[in-house]
N, C-alpha and C positions, 0 to 999 in steps of 0.2 A: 404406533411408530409411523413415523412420513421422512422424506426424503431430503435432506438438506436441498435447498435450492440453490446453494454456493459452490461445496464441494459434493454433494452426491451420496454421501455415508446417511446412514439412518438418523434419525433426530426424534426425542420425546418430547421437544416442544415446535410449535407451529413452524412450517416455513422451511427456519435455520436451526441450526444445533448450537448449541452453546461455544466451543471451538471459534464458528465462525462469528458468532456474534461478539465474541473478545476481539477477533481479529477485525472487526469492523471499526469498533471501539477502540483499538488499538491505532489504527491508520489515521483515523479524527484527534487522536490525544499529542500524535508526535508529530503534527502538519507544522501549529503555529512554529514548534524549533526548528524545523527543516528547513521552514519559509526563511528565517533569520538564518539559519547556515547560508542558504544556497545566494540571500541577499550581500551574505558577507564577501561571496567567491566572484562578486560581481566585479571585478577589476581582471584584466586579462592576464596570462601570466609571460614576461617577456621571456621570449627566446630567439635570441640573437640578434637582438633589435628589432625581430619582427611583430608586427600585431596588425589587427583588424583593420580595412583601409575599405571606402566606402566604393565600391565601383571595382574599376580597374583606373582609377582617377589617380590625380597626383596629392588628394586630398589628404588635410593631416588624418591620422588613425585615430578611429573611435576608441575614446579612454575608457570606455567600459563591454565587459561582453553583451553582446545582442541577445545573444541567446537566455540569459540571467532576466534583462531586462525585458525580453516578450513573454515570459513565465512570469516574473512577478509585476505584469504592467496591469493597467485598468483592461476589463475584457469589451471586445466588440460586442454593440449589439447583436451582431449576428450570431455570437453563441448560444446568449437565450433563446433567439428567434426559431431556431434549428438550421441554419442557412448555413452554406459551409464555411469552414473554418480551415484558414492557412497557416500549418505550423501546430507546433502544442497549443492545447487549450490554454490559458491560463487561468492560474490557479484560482483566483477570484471565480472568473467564470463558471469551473469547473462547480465549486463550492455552491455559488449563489443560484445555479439552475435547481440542486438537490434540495438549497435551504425553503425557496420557492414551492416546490413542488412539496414539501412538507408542509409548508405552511398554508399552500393551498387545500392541498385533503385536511391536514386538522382545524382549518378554517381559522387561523391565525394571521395577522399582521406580519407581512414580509421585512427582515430584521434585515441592519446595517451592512455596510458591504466591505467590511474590515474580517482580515482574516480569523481573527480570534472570536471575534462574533458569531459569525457564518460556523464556524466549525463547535463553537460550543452548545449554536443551537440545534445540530445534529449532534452532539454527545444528550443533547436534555432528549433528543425522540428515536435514538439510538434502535432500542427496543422493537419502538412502535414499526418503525423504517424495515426492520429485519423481518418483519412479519407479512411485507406488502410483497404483491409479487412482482414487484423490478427491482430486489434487493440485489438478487445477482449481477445485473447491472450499476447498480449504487456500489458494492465492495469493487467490482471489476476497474472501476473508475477511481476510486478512492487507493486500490493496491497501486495500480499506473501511475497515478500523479506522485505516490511517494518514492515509486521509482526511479520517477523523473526526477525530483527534485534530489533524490541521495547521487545521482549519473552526474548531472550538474554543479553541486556542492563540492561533489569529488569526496564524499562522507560514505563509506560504505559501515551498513549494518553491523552488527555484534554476531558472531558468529562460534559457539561453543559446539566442540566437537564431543559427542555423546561415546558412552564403553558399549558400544551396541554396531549390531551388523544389520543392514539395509536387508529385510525381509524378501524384496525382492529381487536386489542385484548383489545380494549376498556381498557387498562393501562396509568398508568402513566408512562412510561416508554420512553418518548420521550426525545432525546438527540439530541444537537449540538456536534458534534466529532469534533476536532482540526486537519485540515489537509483532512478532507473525502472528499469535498466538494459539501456536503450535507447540506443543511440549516434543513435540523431535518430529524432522522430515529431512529426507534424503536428499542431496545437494544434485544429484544427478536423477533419480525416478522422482517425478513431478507430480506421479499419484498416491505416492507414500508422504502422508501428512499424519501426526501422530496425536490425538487427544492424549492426557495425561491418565486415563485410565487406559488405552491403549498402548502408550509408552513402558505402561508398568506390568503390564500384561510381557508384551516382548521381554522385556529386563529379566522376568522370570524365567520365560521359556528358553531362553539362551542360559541363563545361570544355570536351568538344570540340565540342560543338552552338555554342557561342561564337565557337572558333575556327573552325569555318568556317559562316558567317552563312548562304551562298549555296547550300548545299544543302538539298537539302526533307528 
């Protein structure tokens, strides 16, 4: 057994555990629709005649959000460079350093700088990525920019509340997330994340702490 390098819990293969390597998988497979949501929410939304105005100027107001557009614009070269970066990454950016950097250790040809490109050729070395050791790094990046882009889009996650009580803060508070790929984790303890054989484990222990009331 070895240690997840994501989340911490034990793992029978290299690295990552299986859990997180879905959720890896999972963050890469839902980027290209997010990018289209969050591209869609790119007009501002009026409120009371006001919107974006450039300065403190008498200029007419930007017809589109800033913030939409520096997320899904072309990335500075200063983000591959490592040089700092003002503001979110954008997404391009974000993508093409990781596609890079894979393409460089598997000694591969660096691929197009289109989002569905970039992202499909980390779903093709998924695997291999989860095994190296800046994966923790690699999901840590990959979870942030979907969060970014769900904040921005104004699209929040699927969120199925489980028949189950939070292990540790004894809540109702257990949830299936759309896309985590977690089979249950608690909305409030942020160390309670649940594999699907851990999930079924709990389910049990509760169902029989039910059935019989009278034992301590």
């Amino acid at each position: 057994m070895t240690e997840c390098a994501v989340c911490g819990k034990d793992s029978d293969l290299p690295r990552t555990c299986r859990p997180c390597r879905n959720r890896v998988r999972g963050f890469l497979l839902v980027l290209p629709e997010l990018v289209a949501q969050t591209w869609m929410a790119r007009h501002p939304v009026q409120r009371g005649g006001e919107s974006d105005r450039v300065s403190a100027s008498k200029e007419a107001p930007i017809p589109l959000r800033m913030d939409v557009l520096s997320l899904l614009g072309p990335s500075a070269d200063a983000v591959l460079t490592g040089e700092d970066q003002t503001g979110p990454v954008p997404v391009v950016g974000v993508l093409s350093a990781w596609s890079d950097l894979v393409a460089e250790q598997t000694r591969q040809k660096p691929v197009n700088r289109a989002v569905t490109g970039l992202t499909q050729h980390l779903i093709d070395h998924v695997e291999w990525a989860c095994r190296q050791a800046w994966v923790a790094d690699f999901a840590e990046e990959l979870e942030g920019l979907t969060k970014t882009l769900r904040r921005v889009s104004g699209i929040e996650p699927v969120r199925i509340l489980l028949p189950v009580t939070c292990p540790t803060c004894d809540l109702r508070t257990m949830v299936r997330e759309e896309g985590s790929g977690w089979a249950a984790e608690c909305r409030y303890c942020s160390v309670v994340k649940l594999s699907a054989r851990e999930y079924a484990q709990l389910v049990a222990e509760q169902a029989q702490a039910v059935s019989t009331p009278g034992e301590a």
